[in-house]
KOLKOL-920453 format. One record per residue (C-alpha): x, y, z; residue number from 1. Coordinates in Angstrom, 3 decimals. Example, Ala and Ser with C-alpha at 12.3 -4.5 7.8 and 13.67 -1.06 7.14 Angstrom:
2
+----------+----------+----------+-----+
:       c1 :       c2 :       c3 :   i :
+----------+----------+----------+-----+
:   12.300 :   -4.500 :    7.800 :   1 :
:   13.670 :   -1.060 :    7.140 :   2 :
+----------+----------+----------+-----+
//
This chain:
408
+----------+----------+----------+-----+
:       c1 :       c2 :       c3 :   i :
+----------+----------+----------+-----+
:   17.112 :  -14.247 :    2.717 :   1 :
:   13.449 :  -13.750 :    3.253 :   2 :
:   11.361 :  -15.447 :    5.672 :   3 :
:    7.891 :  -13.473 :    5.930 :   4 :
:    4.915 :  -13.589 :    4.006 :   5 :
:    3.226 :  -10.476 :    3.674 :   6 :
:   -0.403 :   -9.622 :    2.874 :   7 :
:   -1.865 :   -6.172 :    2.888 :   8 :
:   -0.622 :   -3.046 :    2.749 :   9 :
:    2.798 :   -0.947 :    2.042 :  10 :
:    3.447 :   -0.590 :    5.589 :  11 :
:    3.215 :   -4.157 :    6.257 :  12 :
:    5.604 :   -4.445 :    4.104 :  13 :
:    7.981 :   -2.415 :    5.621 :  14 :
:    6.989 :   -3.951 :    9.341 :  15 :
:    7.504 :   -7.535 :    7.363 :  16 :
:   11.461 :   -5.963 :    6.077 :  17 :
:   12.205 :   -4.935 :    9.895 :  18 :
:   10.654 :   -8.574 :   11.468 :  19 :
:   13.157 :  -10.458 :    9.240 :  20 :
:   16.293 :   -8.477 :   10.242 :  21 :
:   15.427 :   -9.336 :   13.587 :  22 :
:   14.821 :  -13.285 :   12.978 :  23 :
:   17.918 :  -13.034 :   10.963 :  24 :
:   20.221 :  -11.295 :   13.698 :  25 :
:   18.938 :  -13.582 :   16.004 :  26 :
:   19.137 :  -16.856 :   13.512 :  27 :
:   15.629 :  -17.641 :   14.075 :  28 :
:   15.746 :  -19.545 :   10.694 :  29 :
:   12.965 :  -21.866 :   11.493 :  30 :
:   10.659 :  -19.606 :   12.152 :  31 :
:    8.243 :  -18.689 :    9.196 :  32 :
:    6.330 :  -15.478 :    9.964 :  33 :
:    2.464 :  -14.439 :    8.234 :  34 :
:    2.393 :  -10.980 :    8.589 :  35 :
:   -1.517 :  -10.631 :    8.200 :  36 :
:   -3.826 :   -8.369 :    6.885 :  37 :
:   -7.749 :   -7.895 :    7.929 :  38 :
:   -9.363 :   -6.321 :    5.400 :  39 :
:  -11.789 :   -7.965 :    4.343 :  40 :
:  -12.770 :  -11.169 :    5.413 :  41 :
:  -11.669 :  -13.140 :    2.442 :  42 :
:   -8.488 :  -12.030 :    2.915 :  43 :
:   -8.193 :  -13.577 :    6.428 :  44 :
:   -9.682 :  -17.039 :    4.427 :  45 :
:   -6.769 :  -16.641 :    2.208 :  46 :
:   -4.191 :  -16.404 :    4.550 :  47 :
:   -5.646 :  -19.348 :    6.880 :  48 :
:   -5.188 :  -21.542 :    3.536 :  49 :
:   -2.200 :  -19.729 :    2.792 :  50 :
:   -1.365 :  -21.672 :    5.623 :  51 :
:   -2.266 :  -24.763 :    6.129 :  52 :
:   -1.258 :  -25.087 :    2.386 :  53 :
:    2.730 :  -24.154 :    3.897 :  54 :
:    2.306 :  -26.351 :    6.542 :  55 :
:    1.473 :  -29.570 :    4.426 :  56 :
:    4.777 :  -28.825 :    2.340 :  57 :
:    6.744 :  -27.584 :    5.457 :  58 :
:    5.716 :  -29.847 :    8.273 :  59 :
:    8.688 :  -29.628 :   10.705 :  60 :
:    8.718 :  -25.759 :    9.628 :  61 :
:    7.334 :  -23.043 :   12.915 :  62 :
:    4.629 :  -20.943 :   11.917 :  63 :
:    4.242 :  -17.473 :   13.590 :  64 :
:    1.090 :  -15.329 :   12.826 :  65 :
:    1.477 :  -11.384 :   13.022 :  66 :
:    0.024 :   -8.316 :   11.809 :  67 :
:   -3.586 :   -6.967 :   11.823 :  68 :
:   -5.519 :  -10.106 :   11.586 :  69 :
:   -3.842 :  -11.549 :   14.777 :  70 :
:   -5.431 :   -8.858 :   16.251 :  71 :
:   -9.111 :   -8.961 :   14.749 :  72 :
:   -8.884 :  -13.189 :   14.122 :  73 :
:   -6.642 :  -13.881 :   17.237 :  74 :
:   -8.768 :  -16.902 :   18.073 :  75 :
:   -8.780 :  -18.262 :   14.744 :  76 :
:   -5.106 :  -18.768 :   14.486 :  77 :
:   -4.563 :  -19.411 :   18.326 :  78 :
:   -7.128 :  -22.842 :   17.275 :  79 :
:   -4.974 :  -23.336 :   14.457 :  80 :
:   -3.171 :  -27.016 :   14.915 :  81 :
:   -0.280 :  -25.191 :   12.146 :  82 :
:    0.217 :  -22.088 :   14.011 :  83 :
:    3.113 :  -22.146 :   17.078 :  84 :
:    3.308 :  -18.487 :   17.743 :  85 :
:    0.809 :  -15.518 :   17.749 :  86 :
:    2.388 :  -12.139 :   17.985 :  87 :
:   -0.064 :   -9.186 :   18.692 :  88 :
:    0.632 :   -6.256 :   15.993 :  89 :
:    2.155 :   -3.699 :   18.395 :  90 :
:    4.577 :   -6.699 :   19.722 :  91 :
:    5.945 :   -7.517 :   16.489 :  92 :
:    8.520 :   -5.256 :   15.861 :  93 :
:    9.889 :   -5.805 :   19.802 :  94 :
:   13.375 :   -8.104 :   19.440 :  95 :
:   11.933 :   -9.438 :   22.133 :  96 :
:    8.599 :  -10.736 :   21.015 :  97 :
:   11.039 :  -13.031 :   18.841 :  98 :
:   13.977 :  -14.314 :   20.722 :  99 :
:   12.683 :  -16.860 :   22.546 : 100 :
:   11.372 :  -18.986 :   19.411 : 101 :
:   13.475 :  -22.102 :   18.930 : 102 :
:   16.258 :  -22.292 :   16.416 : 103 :
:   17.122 :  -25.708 :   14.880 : 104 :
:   16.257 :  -25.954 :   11.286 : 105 :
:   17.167 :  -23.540 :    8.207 : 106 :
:   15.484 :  -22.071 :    5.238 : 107 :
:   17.245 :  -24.396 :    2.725 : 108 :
:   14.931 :  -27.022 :    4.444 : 109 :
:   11.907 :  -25.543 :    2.928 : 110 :
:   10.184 :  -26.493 :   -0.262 : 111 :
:   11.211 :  -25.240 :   -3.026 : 112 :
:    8.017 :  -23.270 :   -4.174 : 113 :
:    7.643 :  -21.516 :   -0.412 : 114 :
:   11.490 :  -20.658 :   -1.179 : 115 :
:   11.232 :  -18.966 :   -4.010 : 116 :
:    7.851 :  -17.652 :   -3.231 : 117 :
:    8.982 :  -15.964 :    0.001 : 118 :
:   11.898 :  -14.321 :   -1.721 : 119 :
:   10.087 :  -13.058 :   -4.387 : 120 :
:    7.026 :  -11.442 :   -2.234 : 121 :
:    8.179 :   -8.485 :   -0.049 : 122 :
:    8.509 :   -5.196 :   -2.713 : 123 :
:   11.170 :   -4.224 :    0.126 : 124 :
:   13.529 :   -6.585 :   -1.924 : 125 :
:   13.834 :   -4.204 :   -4.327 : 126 :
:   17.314 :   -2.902 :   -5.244 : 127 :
:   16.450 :    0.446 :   -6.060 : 128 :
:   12.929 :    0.949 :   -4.214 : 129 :
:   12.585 :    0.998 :   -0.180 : 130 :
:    9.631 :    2.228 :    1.823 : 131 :
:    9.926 :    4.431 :    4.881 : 132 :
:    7.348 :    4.130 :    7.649 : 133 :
:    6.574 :    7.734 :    8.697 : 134 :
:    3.378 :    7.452 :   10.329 : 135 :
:    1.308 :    4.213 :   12.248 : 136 :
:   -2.220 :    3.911 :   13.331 : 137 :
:   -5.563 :    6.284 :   12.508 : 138 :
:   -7.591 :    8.671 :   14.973 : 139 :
:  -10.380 :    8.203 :   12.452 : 140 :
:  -13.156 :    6.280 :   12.860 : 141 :
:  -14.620 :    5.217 :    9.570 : 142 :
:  -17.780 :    2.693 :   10.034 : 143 :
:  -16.485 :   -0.017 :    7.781 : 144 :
:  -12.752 :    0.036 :    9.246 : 145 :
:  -11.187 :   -2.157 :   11.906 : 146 :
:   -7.669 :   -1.196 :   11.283 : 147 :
:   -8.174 :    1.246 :   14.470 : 148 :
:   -8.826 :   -1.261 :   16.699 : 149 :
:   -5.536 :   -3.112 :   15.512 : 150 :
:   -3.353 :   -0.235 :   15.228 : 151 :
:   -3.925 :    2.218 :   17.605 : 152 :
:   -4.037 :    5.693 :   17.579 : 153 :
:   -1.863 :    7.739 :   14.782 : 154 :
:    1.805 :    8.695 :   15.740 : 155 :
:    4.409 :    9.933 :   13.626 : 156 :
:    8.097 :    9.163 :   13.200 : 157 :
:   10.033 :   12.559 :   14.137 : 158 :
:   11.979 :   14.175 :   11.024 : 159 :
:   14.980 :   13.578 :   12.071 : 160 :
:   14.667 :    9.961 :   12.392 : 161 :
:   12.891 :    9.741 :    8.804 : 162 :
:   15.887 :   11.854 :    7.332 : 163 :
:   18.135 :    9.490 :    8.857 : 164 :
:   16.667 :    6.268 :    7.197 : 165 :
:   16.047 :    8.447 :    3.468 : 166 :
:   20.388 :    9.598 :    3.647 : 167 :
:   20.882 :    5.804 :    4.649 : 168 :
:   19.136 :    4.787 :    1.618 : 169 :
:   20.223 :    7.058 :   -0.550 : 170 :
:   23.810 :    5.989 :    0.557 : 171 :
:   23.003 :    2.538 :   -0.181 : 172 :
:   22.207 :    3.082 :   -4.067 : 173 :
:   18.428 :    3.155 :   -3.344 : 174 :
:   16.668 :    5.473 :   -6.454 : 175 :
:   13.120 :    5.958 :   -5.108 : 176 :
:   11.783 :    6.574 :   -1.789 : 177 :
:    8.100 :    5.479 :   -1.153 : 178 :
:    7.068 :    7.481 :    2.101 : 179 :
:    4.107 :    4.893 :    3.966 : 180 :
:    1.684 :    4.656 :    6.692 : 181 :
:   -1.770 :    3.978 :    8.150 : 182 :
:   -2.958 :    7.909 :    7.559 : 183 :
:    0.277 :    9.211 :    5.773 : 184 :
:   -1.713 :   12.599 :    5.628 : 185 :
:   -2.524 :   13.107 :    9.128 : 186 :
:    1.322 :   12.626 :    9.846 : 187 :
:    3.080 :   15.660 :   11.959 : 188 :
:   -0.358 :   16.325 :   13.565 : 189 :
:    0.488 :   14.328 :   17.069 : 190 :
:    3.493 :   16.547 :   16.906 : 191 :
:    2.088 :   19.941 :   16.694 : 192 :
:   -1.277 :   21.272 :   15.214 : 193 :
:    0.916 :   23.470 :   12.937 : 194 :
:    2.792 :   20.510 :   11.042 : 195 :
:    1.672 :   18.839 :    8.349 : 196 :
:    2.814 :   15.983 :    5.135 : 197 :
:    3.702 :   19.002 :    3.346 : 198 :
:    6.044 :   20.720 :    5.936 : 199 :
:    7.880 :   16.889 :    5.964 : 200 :
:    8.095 :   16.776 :    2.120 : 201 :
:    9.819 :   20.307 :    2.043 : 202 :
:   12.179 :   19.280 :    5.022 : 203 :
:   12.901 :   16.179 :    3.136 : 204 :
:   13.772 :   17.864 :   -0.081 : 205 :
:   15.988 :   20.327 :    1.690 : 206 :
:   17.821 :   18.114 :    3.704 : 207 :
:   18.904 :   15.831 :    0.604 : 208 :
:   20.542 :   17.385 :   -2.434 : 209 :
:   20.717 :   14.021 :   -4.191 : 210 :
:   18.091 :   13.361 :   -6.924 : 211 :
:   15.802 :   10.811 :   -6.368 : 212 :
:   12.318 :    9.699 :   -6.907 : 213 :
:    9.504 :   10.347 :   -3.969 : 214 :
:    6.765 :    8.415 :   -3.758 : 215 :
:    3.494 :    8.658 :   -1.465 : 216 :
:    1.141 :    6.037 :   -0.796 : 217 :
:   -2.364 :    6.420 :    0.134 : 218 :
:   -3.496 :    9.988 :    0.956 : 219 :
:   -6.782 :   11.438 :    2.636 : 220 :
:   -8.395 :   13.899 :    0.437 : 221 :
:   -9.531 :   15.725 :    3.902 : 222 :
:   -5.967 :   16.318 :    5.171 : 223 :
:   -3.682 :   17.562 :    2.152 : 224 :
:   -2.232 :   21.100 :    3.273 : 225 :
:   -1.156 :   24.408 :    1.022 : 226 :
:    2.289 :   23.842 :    1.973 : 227 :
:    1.952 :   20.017 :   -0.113 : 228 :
:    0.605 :   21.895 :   -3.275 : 229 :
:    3.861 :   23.938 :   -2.742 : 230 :
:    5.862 :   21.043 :   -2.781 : 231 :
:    4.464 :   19.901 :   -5.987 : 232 :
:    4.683 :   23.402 :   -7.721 : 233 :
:    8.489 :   23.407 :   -6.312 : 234 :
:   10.471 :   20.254 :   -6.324 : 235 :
:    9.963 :   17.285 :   -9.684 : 236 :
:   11.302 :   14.635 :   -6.804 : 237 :
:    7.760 :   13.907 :   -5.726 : 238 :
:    6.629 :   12.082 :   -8.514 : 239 :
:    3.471 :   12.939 :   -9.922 : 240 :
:    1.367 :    9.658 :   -9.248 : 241 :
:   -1.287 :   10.305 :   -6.302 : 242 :
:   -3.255 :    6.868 :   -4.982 : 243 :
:   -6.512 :    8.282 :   -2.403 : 244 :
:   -8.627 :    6.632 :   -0.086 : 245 :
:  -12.139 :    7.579 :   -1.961 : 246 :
:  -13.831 :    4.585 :   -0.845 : 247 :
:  -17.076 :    5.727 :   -2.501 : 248 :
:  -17.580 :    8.941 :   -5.439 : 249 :
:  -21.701 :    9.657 :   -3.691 : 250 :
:  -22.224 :   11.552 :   -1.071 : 251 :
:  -24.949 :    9.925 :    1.070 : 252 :
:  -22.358 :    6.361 :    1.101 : 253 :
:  -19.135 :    9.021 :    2.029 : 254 :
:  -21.493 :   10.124 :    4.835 : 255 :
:  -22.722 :    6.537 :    6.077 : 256 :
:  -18.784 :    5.558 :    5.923 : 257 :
:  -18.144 :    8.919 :    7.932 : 258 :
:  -15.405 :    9.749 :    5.304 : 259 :
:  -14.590 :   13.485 :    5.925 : 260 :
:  -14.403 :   14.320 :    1.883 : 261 :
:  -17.381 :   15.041 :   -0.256 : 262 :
:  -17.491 :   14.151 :   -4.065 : 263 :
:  -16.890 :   18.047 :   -4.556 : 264 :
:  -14.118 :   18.399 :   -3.008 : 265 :
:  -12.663 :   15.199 :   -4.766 : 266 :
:  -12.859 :   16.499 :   -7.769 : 267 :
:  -11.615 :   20.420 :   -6.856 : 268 :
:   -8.938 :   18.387 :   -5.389 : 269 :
:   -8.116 :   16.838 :   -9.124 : 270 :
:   -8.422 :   19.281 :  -10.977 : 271 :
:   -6.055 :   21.616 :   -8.654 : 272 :
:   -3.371 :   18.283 :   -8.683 : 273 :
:   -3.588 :   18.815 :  -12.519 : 274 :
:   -3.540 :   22.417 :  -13.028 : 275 :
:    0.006 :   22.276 :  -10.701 : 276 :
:    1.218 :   18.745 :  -12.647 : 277 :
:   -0.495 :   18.371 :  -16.111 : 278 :
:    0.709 :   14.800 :  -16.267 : 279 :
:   -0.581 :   13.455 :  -12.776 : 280 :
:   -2.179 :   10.285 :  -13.109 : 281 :
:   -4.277 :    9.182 :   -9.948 : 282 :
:   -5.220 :    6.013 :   -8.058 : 283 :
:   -8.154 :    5.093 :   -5.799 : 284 :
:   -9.293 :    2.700 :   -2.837 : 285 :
:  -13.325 :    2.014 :   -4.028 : 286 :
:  -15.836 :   -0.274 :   -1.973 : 287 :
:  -18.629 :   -2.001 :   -4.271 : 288 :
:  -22.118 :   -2.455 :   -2.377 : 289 :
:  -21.401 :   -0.791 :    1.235 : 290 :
:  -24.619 :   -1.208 :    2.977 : 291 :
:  -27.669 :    0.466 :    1.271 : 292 :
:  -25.444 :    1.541 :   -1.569 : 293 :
:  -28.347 :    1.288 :   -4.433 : 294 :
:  -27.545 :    0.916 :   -8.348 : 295 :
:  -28.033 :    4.238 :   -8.631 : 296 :
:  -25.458 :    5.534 :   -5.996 : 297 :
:  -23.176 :    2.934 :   -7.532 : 298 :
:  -23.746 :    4.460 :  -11.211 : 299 :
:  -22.446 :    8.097 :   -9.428 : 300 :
:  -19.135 :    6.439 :   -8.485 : 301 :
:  -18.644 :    4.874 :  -11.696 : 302 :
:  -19.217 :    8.171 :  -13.664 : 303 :
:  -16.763 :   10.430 :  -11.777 : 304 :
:  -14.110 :    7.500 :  -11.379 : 305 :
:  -14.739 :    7.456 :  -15.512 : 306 :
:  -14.694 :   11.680 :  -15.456 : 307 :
:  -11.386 :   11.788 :  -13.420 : 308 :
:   -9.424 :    9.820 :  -15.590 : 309 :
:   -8.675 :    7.494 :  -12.205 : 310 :
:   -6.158 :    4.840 :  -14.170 : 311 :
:   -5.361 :    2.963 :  -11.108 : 312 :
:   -8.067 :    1.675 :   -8.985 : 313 :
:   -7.894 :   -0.456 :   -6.037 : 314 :
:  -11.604 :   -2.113 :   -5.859 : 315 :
:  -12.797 :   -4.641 :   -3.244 : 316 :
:  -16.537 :   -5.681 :   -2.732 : 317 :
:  -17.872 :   -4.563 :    1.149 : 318 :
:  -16.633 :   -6.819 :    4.025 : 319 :
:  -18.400 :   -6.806 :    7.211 : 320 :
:  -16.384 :   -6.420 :   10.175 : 321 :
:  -17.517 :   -7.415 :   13.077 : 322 :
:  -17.602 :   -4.753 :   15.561 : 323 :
:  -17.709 :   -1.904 :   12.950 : 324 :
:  -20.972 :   -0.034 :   12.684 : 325 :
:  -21.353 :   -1.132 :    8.782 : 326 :
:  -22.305 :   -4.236 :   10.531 : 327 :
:  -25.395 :   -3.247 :   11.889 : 328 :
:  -26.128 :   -1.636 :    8.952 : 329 :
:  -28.800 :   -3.555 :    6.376 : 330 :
:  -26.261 :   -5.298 :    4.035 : 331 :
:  -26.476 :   -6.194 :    0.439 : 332 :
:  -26.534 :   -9.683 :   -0.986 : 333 :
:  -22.817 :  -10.649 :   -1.592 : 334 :
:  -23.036 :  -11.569 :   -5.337 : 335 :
:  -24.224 :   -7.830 :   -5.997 : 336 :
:  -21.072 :   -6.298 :   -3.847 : 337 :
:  -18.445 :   -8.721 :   -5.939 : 338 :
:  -20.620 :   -7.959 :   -9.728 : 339 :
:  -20.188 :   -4.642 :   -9.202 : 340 :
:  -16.678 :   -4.766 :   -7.949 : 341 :
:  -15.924 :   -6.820 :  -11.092 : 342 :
:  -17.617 :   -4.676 :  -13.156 : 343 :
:  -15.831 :   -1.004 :  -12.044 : 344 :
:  -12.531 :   -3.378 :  -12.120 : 345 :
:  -13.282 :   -3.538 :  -15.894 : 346 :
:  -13.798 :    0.279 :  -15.878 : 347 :
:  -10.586 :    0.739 :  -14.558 : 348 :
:   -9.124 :   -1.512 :  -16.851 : 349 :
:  -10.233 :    0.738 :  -19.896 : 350 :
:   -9.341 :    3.687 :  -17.974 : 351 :
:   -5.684 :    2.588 :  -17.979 : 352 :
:   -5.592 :    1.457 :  -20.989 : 353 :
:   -6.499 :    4.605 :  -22.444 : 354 :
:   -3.978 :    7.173 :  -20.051 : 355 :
:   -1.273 :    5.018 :  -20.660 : 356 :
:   -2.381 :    5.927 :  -24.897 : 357 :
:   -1.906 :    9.405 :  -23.971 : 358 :
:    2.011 :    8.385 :  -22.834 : 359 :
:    2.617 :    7.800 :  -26.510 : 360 :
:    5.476 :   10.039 :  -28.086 : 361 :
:    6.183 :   11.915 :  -24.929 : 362 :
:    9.412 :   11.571 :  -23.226 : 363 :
:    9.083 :   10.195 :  -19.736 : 364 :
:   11.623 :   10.321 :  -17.228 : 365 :
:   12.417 :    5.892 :  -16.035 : 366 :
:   13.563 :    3.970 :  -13.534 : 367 :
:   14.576 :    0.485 :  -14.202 : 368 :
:   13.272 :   -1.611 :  -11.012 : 369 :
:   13.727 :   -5.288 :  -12.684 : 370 :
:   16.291 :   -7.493 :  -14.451 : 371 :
:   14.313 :   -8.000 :  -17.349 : 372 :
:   13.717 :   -4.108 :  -17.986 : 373 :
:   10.728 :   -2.961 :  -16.517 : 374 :
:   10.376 :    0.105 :  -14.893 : 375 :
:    7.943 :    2.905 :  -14.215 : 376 :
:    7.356 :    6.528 :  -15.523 : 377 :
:    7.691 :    9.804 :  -13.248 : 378 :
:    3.520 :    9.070 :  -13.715 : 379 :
:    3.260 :    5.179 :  -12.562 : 380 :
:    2.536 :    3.944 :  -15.766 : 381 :
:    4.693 :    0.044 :  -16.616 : 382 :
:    7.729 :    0.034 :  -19.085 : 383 :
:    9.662 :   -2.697 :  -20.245 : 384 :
:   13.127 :   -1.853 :  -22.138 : 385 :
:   15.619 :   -4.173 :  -23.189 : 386 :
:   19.057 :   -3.947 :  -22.123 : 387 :
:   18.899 :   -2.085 :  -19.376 : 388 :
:   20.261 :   -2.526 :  -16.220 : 389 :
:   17.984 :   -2.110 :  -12.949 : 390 :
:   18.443 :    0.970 :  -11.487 : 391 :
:   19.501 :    2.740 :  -15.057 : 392 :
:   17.756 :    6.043 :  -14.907 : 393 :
:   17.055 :    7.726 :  -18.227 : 394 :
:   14.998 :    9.769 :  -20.429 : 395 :
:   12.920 :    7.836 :  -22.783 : 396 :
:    9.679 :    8.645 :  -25.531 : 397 :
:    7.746 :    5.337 :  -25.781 : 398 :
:    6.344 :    4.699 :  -29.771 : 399 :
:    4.264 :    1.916 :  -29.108 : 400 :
:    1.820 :   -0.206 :  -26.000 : 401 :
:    2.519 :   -4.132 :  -25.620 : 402 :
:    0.338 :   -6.294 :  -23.019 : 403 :
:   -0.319 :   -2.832 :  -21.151 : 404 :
:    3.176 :   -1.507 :  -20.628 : 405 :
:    4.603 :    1.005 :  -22.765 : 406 :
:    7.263 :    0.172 :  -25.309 : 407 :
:   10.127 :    1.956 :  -26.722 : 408 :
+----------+----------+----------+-----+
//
């Protein structure tokens, strides 16, 4: 039984797994949790209706608020008449911060929609998918980022203990790994200046003979080592699907964000990925109309995200943070942010449309991760097959596309 709401990222998705284990063991069950992200500032709108919306259907119901927007909007839902409990980020994972909420009531007395909602929300559900935190906070300090500020400074989980949880896993059934963090790619360097993502990904290999899929979620272009392109020449576990934090494909915006890539070395980067793994397909964080972004920088970002090939894109018109030195920055008229966002959205949608054509009448290594057959290539691109159980793992050459997911 699940009873967190997650917004944002993979790892608060994991965090949001760990929280209900521990309002679980301790039979919290009246307790609803928002584990929050902070973004942008829409998304904090969102979640504030989110709840109030949950409240009006689940009056008698506790509402705790968690996660990064607790720390950057702590005021806002510390006012808020629906909100008992606000947990700081780096609290909510402490047993502690949660054993002294009141137990009375119990899931079954929620409304129905919130039930199935709240089951149906947290990836980590999955039966053959888990993520493993191996990596929190960011020593960066990008000018349009607050996550920082909420998350502290970057520390890594040791091997061992990352080992530990993938064997567990593994023992439990579970097909596909997805490795997560704040700055996966700067993990290992708290340890020693001589470890890197790479050196993990090799130990990781080594240490389980099993098969099973490896994914990675968003990596720096600044911080990938030799020893990961080894990894990639070396092992077919790490699937070949690579999401980055780009942010921006011009080089005067990178440098106003103080990103540490140029557009150069994103597209070296590429082409490198794809000389190793032919098949790669690639993903990307974009911001539409960062402050003084003009058309023209904007038409740069659209032409290499077009000359990459990036199928998956991740776009989201500028937010101002408050605090964040994009702030001060002259800012550009919100409709112009959110038209271009929409408009490199329906870029990307082409984009995909035509890699996942190139899929056609190759074979493609599947796992099932859904009852009703869908599943995703080696590559990240959708299938649906009928008759298949989830967790079936099998060889397959797809023969035609239906409503963007390929079809045997």
């Amino acid at each position: 039984m699940n009873n967190v709401f997650t917004f944002g990222c993979r790892l608060n998705f994991w965090e949001s797994e760990k929280i209900n284990k521990i309002l679980i063991d301790n039979k919290k069950y009246n307790v609803t949790v928002f584990n929050t992200c902070s973004v942008t500032n829409e998304t904090v709108k969102n979640i504030v209706s989110s709840i109030k919306k949950f409240h009006l259907r689940n009056p008698d119901m506790k509402i705790a608020v968690t996660g990064c927007a607790a720390e950057t909007n702590f005021e806002t839902f510390n006012n808020m008449n629906e909100v008992s409990f606000v947990i700081k980020n780096n609290k909510k994972l402490l047993e502690e911060s949660w054993k002294n909420l009141p137990t009375k009531r119990t899931l079954t007395d929620l409304h129905e929609k919130d039930l199935i909602k709240l089951n149906k929300v947290n990836p980590s559900n999955s039966k053959v998918r888990k993520f493993i935190k191996i990596q929190n906070g960011c020593d960066h300090s990008c000018t349009f980022c607050i996550i920082p500020k909420c998350r502290g400074k970057s520390i890594s989980e040791s091997i061992d203990r990352i080992n530990k949880l993938i064997e567990i896993n593994l023992n439990n059934n579970i097909k596909e790994i997805i490795l997560t963090g704040v700055d996966l790619t700067s993990w290992g360097l708290d340890i020693s200046e001589n470890l890197f993502l790479g050196d993990l990904l090799r130990n990781i290999f080594s240490k389980n003979n099993k098969y099973f899929r490896l994914r990675l979620s968003s990596l720096d272009v600044a911080e990938l080592d030799n020893s990961f392109f080894e990894v990639l020449k070396e092992d077919d576990r790490l699937m070949p699907h690579f999401h980055f934090s780009l942010q921006s494909l011009n080089n005067m915006i990178l440098k106003r964000m103080k990103r540490r890539h140029s557009v150069e070395q994103v597209k070296e980067l590429f082409e490198k990925i794809k000389t190793i793994s032919p098949n790669a397909s690639f993903g990307a964080d974009i911001i539409t109309g960062f402050p003084t972004e003009t058309e023209e920088m904007f038409c740069d970002t659209k032409k290499v995200i077009q000359d990459l090939k990036v199928s998956h894109l991740h776009v989201f018109p500028y937010s101002e943070k408050n605090g964040t030195p994009a702030s001060k920055m002259p800012q550009l008229p919100v409709e112009i942010r959110r038209n271009r966002a929409k408009e490199l959205r329906e870029i990307g949608k082409k984009i995909y449309l035509s890699e996942l054509k190139k899929q056609l009448f190759n074979k493609h290594d599947i796992l099932i991760e859904s009852a009703n057959g869908i599943g995703k290539t080696a590559n990240n691109f959708s299938v649906k097959l009928k008759n298949k159980s989830v967790g079936s793992h099998l060889k397959v050459t797809f023969s035609k596309i239906e409503n963007n997911f390929l079809v045997a």
